[in-house]
C-alpha positions in Angstrom: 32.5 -44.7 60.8 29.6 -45.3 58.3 28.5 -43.1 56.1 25.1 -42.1 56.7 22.6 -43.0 54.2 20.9 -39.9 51.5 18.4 -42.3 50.0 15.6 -40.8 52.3 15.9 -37.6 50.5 14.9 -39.4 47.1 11.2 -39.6 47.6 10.8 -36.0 49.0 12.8 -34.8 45.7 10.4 -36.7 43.4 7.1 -35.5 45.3 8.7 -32.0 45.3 8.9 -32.2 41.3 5.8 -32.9 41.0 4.3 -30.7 43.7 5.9 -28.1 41.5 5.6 -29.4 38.1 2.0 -29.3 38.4 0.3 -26.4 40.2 3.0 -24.6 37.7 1.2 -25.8 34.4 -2.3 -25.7 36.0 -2.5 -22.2 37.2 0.0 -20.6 34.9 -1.8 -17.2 33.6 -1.0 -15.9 30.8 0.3 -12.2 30.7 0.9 -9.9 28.4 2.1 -11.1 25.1 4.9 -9.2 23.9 5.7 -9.2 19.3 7.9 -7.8 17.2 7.6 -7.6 13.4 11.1 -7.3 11.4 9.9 -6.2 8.1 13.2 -6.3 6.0 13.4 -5.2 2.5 13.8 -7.3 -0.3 12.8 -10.1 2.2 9.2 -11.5 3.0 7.9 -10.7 6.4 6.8 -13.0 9.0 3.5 -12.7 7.5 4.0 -12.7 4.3 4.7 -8.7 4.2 7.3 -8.0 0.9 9.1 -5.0 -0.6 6.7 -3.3 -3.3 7.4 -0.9 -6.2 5.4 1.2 -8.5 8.3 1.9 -10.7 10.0 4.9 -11.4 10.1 8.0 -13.5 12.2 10.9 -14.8 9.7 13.4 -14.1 9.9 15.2 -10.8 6.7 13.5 -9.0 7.1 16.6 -6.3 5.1 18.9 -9.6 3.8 18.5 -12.7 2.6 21.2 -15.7 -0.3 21.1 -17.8 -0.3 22.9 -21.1 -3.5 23.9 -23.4 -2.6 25.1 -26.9 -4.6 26.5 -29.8 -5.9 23.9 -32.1 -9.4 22.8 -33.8 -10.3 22.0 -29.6 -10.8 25.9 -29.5 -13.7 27.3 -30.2 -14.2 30.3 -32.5 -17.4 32.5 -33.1 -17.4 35.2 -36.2 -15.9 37.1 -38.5 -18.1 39.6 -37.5 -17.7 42.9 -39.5 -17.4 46.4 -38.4 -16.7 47.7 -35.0 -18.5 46.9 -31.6 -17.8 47.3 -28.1 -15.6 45.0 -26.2 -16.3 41.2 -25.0 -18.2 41.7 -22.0 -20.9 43.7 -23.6 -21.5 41.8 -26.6 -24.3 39.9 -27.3 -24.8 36.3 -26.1 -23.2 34.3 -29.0 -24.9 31.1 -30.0 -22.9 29.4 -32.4 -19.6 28.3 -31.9 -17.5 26.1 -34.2 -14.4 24.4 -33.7 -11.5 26.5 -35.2 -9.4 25.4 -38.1 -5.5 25.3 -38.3 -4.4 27.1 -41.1 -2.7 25.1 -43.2 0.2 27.2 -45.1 1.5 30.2 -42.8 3.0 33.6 -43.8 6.8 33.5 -43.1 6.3 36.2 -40.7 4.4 34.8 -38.3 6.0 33.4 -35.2 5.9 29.6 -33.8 5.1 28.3 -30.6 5.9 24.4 -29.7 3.3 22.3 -29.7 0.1 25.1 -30.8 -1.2 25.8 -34.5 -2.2 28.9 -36.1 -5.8 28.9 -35.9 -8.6 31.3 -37.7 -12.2 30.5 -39.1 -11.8 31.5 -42.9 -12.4 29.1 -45.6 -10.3 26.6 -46.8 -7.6 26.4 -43.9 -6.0 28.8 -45.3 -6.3 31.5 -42.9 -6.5 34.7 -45.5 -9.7 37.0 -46.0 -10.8 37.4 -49.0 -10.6 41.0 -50.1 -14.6 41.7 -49.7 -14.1 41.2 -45.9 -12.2 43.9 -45.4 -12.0 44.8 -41.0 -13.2 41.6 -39.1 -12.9 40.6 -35.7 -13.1 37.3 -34.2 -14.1 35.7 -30.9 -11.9 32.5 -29.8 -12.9 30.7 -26.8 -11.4 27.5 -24.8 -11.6 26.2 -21.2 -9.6 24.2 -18.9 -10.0 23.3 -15.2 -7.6 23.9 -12.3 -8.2 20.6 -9.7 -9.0 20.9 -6.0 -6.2 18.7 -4.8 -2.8 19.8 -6.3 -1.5 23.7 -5.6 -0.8 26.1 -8.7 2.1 27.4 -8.7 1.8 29.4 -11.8 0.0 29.8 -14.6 0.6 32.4 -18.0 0.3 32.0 -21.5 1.8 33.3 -24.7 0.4 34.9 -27.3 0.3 36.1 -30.7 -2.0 37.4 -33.7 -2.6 39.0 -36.7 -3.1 41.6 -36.5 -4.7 42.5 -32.7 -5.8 41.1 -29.8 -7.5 41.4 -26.6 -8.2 38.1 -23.9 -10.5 37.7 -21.0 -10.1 35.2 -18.2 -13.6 34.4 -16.6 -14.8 37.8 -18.1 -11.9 39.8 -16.5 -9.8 41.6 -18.8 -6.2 40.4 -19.1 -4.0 42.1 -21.5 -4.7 43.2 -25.0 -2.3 44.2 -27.8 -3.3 47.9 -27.3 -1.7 48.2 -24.1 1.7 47.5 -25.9 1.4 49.1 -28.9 -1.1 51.9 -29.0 -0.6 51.9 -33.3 -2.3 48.2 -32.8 -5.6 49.1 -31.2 -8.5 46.2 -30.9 -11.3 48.4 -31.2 -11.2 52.2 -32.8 -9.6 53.5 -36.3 -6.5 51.3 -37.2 -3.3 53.3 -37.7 -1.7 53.8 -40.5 0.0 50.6 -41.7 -0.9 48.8 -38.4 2.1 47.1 -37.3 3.3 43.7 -37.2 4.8 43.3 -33.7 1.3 41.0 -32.5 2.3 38.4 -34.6 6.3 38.3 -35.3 6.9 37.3 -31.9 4.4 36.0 -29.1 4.0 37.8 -25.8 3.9 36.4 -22.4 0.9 37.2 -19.6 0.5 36.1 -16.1 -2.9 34.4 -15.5 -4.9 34.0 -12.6 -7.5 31.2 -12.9 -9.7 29.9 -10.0 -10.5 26.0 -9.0 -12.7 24.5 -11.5 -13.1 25.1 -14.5 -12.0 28.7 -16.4 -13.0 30.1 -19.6 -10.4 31.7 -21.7 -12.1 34.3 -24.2 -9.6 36.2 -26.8 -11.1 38.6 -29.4 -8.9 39.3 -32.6 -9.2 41.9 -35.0 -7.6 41.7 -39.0 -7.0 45.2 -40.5 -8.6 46.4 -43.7 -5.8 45.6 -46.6 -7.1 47.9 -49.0 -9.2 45.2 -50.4 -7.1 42.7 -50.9 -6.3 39.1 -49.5 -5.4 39.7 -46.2 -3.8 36.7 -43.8 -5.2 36.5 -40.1 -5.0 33.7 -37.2 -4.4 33.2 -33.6 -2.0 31.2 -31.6 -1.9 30.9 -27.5 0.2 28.2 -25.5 -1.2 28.1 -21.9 1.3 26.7 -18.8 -0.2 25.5 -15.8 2.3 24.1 -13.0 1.1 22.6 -9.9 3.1 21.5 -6.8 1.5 18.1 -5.7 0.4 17.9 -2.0 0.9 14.2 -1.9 3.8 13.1 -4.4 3.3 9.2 -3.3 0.4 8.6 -6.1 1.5 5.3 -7.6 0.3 6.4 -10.9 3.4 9.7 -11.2 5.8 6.8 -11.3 3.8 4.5 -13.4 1.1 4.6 -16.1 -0.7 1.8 -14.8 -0.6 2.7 -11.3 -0.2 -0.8 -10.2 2.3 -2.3 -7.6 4.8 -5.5 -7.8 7.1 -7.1 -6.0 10.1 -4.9 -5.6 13.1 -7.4 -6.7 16.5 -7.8 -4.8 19.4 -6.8 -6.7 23.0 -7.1 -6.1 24.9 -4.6 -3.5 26.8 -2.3 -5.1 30.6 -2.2 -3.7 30.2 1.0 -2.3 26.7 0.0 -0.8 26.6 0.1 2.6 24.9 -3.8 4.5 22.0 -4.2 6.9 21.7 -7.3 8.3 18.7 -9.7 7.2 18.0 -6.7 4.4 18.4 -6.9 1.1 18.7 -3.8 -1.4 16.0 -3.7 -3.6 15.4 -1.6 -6.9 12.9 -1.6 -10.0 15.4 -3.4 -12.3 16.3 -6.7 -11.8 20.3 -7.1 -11.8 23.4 -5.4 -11.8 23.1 -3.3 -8.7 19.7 -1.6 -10.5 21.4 0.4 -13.0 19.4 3.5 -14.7 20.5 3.0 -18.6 22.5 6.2 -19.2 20.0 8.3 -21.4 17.3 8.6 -18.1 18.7 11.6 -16.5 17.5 11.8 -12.8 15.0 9.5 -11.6 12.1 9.0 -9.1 11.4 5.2 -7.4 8.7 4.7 -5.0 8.9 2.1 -2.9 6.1 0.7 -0.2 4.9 -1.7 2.3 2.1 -3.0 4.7 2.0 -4.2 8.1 -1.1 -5.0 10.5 -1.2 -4.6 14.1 -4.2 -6.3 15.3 -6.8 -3.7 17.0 -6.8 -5.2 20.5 -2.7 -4.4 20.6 -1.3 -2.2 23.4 1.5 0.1 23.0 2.8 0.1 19.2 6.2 1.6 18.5 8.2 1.4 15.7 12.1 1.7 14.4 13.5 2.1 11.2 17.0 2.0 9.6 17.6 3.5 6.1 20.3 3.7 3.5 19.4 4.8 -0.5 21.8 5.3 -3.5 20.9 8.4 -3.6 18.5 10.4 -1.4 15.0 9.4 -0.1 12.4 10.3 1.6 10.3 7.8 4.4 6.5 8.4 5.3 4.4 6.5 7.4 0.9 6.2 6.3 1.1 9.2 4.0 3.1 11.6 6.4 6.6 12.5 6.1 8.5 11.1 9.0 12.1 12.1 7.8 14.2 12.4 4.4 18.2 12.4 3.8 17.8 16.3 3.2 17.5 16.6 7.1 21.3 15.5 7.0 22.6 16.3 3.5 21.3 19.3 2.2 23.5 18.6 -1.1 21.1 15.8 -1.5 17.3 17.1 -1.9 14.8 15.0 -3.1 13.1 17.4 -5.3 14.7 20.7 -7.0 18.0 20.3 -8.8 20.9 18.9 -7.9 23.5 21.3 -6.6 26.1 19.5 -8.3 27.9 18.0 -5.4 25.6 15.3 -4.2 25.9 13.5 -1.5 27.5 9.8 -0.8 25.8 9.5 2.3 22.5 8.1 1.9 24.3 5.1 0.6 27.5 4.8 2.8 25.7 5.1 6.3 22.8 3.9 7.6 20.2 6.2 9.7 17.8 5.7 12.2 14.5 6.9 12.6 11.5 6.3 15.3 7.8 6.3 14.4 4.4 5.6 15.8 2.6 3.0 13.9 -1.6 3.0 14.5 -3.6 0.2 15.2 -4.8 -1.6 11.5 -3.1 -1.7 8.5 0.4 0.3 8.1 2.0 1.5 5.2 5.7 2.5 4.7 6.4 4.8 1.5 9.8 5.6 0.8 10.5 7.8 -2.2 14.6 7.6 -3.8 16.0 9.9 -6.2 18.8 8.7 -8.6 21.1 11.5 -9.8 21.6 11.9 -13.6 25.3 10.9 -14.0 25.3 10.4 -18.0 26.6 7.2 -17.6 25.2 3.6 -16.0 24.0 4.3 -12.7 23.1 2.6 -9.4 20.3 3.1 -7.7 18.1 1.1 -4.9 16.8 1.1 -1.0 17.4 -0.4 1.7 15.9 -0.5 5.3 15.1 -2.6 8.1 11.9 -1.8 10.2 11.3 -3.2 13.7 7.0 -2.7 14.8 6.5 -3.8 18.4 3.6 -4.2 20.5 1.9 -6.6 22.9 -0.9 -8.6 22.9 -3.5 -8.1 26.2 -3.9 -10.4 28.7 -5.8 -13.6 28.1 -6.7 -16.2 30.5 -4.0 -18.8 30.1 -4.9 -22.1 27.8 -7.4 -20.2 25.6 -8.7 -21.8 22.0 -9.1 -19.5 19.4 -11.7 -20.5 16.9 -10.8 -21.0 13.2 -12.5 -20.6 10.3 -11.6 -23.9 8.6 -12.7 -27.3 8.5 -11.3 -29.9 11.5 -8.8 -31.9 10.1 -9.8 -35.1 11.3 -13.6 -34.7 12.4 -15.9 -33.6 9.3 -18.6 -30.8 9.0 -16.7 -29.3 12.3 -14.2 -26.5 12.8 -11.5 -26.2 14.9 -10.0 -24.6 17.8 -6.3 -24.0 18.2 -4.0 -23.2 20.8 -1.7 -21.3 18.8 -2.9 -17.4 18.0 -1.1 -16.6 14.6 -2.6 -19.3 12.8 -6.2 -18.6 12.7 -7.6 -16.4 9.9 -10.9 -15.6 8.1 -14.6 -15.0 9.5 -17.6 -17.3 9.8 -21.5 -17.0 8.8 -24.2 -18.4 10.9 -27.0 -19.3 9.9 -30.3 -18.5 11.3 -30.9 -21.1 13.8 -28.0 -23.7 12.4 -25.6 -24.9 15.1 -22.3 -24.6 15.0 -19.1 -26.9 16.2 -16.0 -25.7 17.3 -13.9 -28.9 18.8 -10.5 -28.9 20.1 -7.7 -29.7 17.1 -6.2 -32.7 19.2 -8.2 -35.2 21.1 -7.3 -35.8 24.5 -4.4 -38.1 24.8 -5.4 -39.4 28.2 -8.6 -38.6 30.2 -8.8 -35.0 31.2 -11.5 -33.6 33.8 -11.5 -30.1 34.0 -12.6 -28.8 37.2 -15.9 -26.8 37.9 -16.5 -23.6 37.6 -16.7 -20.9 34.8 -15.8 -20.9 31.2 -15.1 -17.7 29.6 -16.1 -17.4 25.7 -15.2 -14.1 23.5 -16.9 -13.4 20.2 -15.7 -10.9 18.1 -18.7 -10.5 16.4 -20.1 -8.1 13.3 -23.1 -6.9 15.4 -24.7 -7.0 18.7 -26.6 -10.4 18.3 -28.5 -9.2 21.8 -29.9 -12.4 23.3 -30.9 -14.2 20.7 -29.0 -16.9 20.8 -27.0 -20.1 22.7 -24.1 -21.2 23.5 -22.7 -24.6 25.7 -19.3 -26.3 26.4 -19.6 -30.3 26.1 -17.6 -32.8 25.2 -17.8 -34.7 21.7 -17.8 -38.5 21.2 -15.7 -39.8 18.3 -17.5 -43.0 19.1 -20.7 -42.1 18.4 -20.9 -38.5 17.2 -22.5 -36.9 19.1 -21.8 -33.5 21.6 -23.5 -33.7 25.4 -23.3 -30.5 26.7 -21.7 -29.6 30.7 -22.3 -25.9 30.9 -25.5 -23.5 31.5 -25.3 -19.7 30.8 -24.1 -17.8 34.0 -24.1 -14.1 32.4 -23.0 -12.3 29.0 -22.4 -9.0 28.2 -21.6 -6.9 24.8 -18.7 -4.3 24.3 -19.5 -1.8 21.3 -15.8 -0.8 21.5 -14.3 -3.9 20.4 -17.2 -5.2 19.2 -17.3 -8.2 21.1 -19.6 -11.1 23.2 -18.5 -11.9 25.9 -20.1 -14.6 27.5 -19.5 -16.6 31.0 -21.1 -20.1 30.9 -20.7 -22.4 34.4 -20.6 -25.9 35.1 -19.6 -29.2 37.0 -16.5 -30.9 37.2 -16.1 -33.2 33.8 -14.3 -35.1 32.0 -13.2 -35.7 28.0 -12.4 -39.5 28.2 -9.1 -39.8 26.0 -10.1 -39.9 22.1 -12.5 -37.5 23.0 -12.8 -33.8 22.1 -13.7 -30.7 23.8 -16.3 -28.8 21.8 -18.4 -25.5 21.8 -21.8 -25.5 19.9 -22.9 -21.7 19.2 -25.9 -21.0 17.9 -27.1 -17.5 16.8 -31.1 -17.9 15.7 -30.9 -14.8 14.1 -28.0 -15.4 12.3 -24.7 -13.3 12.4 -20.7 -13.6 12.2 -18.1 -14.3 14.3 -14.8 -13.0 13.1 -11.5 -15.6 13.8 -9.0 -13.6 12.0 -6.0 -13.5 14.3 -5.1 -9.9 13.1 -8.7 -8.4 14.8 -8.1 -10.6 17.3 -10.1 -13.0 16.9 -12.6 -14.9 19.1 -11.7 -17.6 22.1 -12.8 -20.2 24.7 -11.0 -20.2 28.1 -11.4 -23.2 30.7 -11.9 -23.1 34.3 -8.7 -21.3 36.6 -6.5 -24.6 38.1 -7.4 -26.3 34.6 -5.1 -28.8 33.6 -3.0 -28.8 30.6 -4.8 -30.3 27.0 -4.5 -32.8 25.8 -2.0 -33.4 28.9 0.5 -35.5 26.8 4.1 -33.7 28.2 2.7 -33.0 31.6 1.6 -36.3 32.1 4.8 -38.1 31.3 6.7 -35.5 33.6 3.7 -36.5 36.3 4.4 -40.7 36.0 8.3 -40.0 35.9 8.0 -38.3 39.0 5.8 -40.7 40.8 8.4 -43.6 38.9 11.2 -41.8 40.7 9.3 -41.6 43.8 8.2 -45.6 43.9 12.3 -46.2 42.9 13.3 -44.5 46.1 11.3 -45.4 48.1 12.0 -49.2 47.2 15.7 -48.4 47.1 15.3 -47.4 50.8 13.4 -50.2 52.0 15.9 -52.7 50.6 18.2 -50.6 52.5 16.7 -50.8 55.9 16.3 -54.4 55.4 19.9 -55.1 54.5 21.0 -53.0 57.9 18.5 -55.3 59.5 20.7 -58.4 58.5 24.0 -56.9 59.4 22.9 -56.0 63.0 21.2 -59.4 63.6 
């Protein structure tokens, strides 16, 4: 029996590819676009996105503690002689001078670190002469309390010779009377006075407001029979503030300024992450603190963008941190290795124990990222050891969202220059290329032409051609745009399209404009080309991250500048024109045998 013959089914396979080959790659739409960002540390980014540091410090950046201490920065007013009533009843003084420290000091008097004996006698040397007899003296200073940080406390020590009595904001506070009636500020000194205001310096609890404060202290030197007699003041204020946002560059660095965090080798006992790199603010050697810095503070950060048009941002991150960190998103505390390791706080003191954890595991965390610019801020406290010490970060965040749906073969317009057509820009098919903004002039035309020219000739079919501006401003009316194709020959742009309809989004800021015309077609070496003009003058933004601006042709258009599809298009019709040869030879040899 003979085999029947399959060569019939050749020419229905070829037509079949390219039934389907090409209605696939004409009418494709594009949906959804779906990204992901890996933002590794110690690694660059996919767009350029790196690891940044502002250093670190041994001061707890969680609090900080501002002292004021008696020196020629305080003010004094007097001696004034004889008695008179108390501060808030005296009158208005007009002159005051900046108080001297007293150069040599009785071996009585106490010491406080930091803060002089001060007074207003002659000479620095802080004695009365023996004419003065009684005096009393009024000291003032200020200081301000900021808006932003909280006080936590506030007090100041004290001492004089011989008594004293001190106002905050005209409010009695304390005075050396209320501790030692034989030591009154005001009234008939006791017998022998007594030295306890000055041998030792006594501590008050203050309670200053936002802004600024005044501190007013009034001291009194007994009579000494008419001789010299030594007198001064010394105060040592303590301010301590809890910070309400411990990520200010500038409490881990003077300067402020951020670098590049560098990579550094992984400790042994470092836990990996792949495609992440631990990172520190020394250079080598695992980032080892040099033994004398005690515990330590490093603040870490970086930026991502999602572009405003995106849909549906989430966001992952995996942590580990030699020895306990804290992670925010965009200021706000997402989560910290306290959550799990109590023995491991970020602030406070270290309860001894520590914790290995932070640097042995990794842990996950979710977040929401928002539309714009993101930043990550991770905070990592090194325990004080007294010896060398490793400390660094490590993390691996993964940002996803998607892109909206565009009609399918768009051309985003760019910002620079065409590569092979001069005083033109260029439109590209490819999204994450395209950066920057561009100006137009009042009444000056503008180019955008395809980056390739076609490869073969290309008609597009009629009907409506969508353009998007993402635009600074409504530009209203006033202006004009047309599709056309642009002749390398001769130079030249001839226009296809009319304006159909246009409308303007405030929300997204955008154009967006519908402009209609006939079948045409861009012979090959050719270009298609947009000419925008705006006779008022105005920008259209091309930066792919605020999702820039973009030309889509007709539905059904074919694929530009056709060089793949084409090739698929003429193998098919070569396989169809094989077979259907192969058969006719075929039915012609049969022929022969039966005759």
């Amino acid at each position: 029996m003979r085999k029947k013959s399959t060569l019939w089914k050749l020419p229905l396979l070829a037509i079949l590819i390219a039934i389907l080959i090409f209605p696939a790659a004409a009418v494709s739409a594009a949906g959804p676009t779906p990204v992901t960002l890996i933002l590794p540390s110690g690694v660059s980014g996919p767009n350029g996105e790196v690891t940044q540091t502002a250093g670190f410090t041994a001061v707890d950046p969680s609090a900080f503690t501002v002292t004021l201490v008696s020196d020629t920065g305080t003010q004094v007013a007097g001696p004034f002689a004889g008695m008179f009533d108390s501060y808030p009843e005296l009158p208005a003084i007009s002159t005051w001078e900046s108080a001297q420290i007293i150069s040599s000091q009785p071996s009585a008097w106490t010491t406080l670190s930091g803060a002089n004996w001060i007074s207003s006698t002659s000479g620095n040397s802080g004695v009365e002469v023996a004419s003065e007899g009684e005096a009393w003296r009024i000291f003032k200073t200020t200081f301000n309390v900021p808006t932003g940080p909280t006080l936590t406390s506030a007090a100041i020590q004290i001492a004089g010779d011989n008594a004293y009595e001190f106002y905050l904001n005209d409010s009695l506070v304390d005075s050396t009377a209320s501790f030692d009636p034989a030591a009154p500020v005001y009234g008939i000194a006791s017998a022998g006075g007594t030295t306890a205001p000055f041998t030792s310096a006594k501590t008050y609890n203050l309670k200053p407001v936002e802004g600024e404060n005044t501190l007013i202290i009034v001291l009194r030197n007994w009579n000494n029979d008419g001789n010299p007699n030594p007198t001064g003041l010394i105060f040592k204020i303590n301010l301590s503030y809890a910070v309400n946002n411990q990520l200010d560059p500038a409490a881990y660095s003077a300067s402020g300024n951020w670098y590049t965090a560098p990579a550094v080798d992984r400790h042994p006992h470092w836990v990996e992450l792949a495609g992440a790199k631990w990172v520190s603010t020394t250079s080598a050697n695992y980032g080892v603190e040099n033994p004398d810095e005690g515990d330590t503070w490093r603040l870490f950060r970086q930026e991502f963008y999602i572009p405003a048009c995106a849909d549906s941002p989430s966001g992952s991150i995996q942590i580990a941190s030699d020895n306990a960190f804290e992670f925010y998103l965009n200021g706000y505390l997402v989560s910290t290795s306290a959550d799990f390791s109590p023995s491991a706080p970020v602030y406070g003191p270290w309860p001894g124990d520590g914790s290995q954890a932070p640097f042995q595991n990794v842990y996950s965390y979710n977040f929401t990222p928002q539309k714009g610019t993101n930043t990550l801020t991770f905070v990592v406290r090194n325990w004080n050891n007294n010896s060398s010490n490793p400390s660094g970060l490590l993390y691996k965040a993964e940002i996803q969202y998607s892109q909206p749906l565009r009609p399918s073969g768009v051309w985003w317009l760019n910002s620079i220059d065409h590569n092979t057509v001069s005083d033109r820009l260029q439109m590209e098919k490819i999204l994450d290329i395209q950066t920057g903004s561009v100006n137009l002039a009042p009444e000056d035309p503008l180019f955008w032409l395809s980056d390739e020219a076609a490869k073969i000739d290309v008609t597009f079919p009629a009907g409506d051609w969508t353009l998007s501006l993402h635009t600074t401003a409504d530009w209203g009316s006033n202006w004009e745009a047309e599709v056309g194709i642009w002749d390398t020959a001769a130079g030249e742009f001839t226009p296809f399209t009319s304006l159909k309809s246009f409308s303007w989004d405030p929300a997204s800021s955008r154009l967006n404009i519908i402009l209609t015309g006939p079948a045409a077609t861009v012979i090959k070496g050719n270009y298609v080309a947009l000419k925008l003009t705006s006779f008022s003058g105005g920008t259209v933004i091309t930066d792919y991250q605020l999702c820039g601006s973009y030309l889509a042709p007709p539905a059904n258009s074919p694929p530009y500048p056709v060089p793949e599809l084409s090739a698929l298009i003429l193998l098919a019709l070569g396989l169809a024109t094989l077979s259907a040869i192969l058969l006719i030879r075929r039915k012609k040899d049969q022929a022969k045998v039966l005759s």
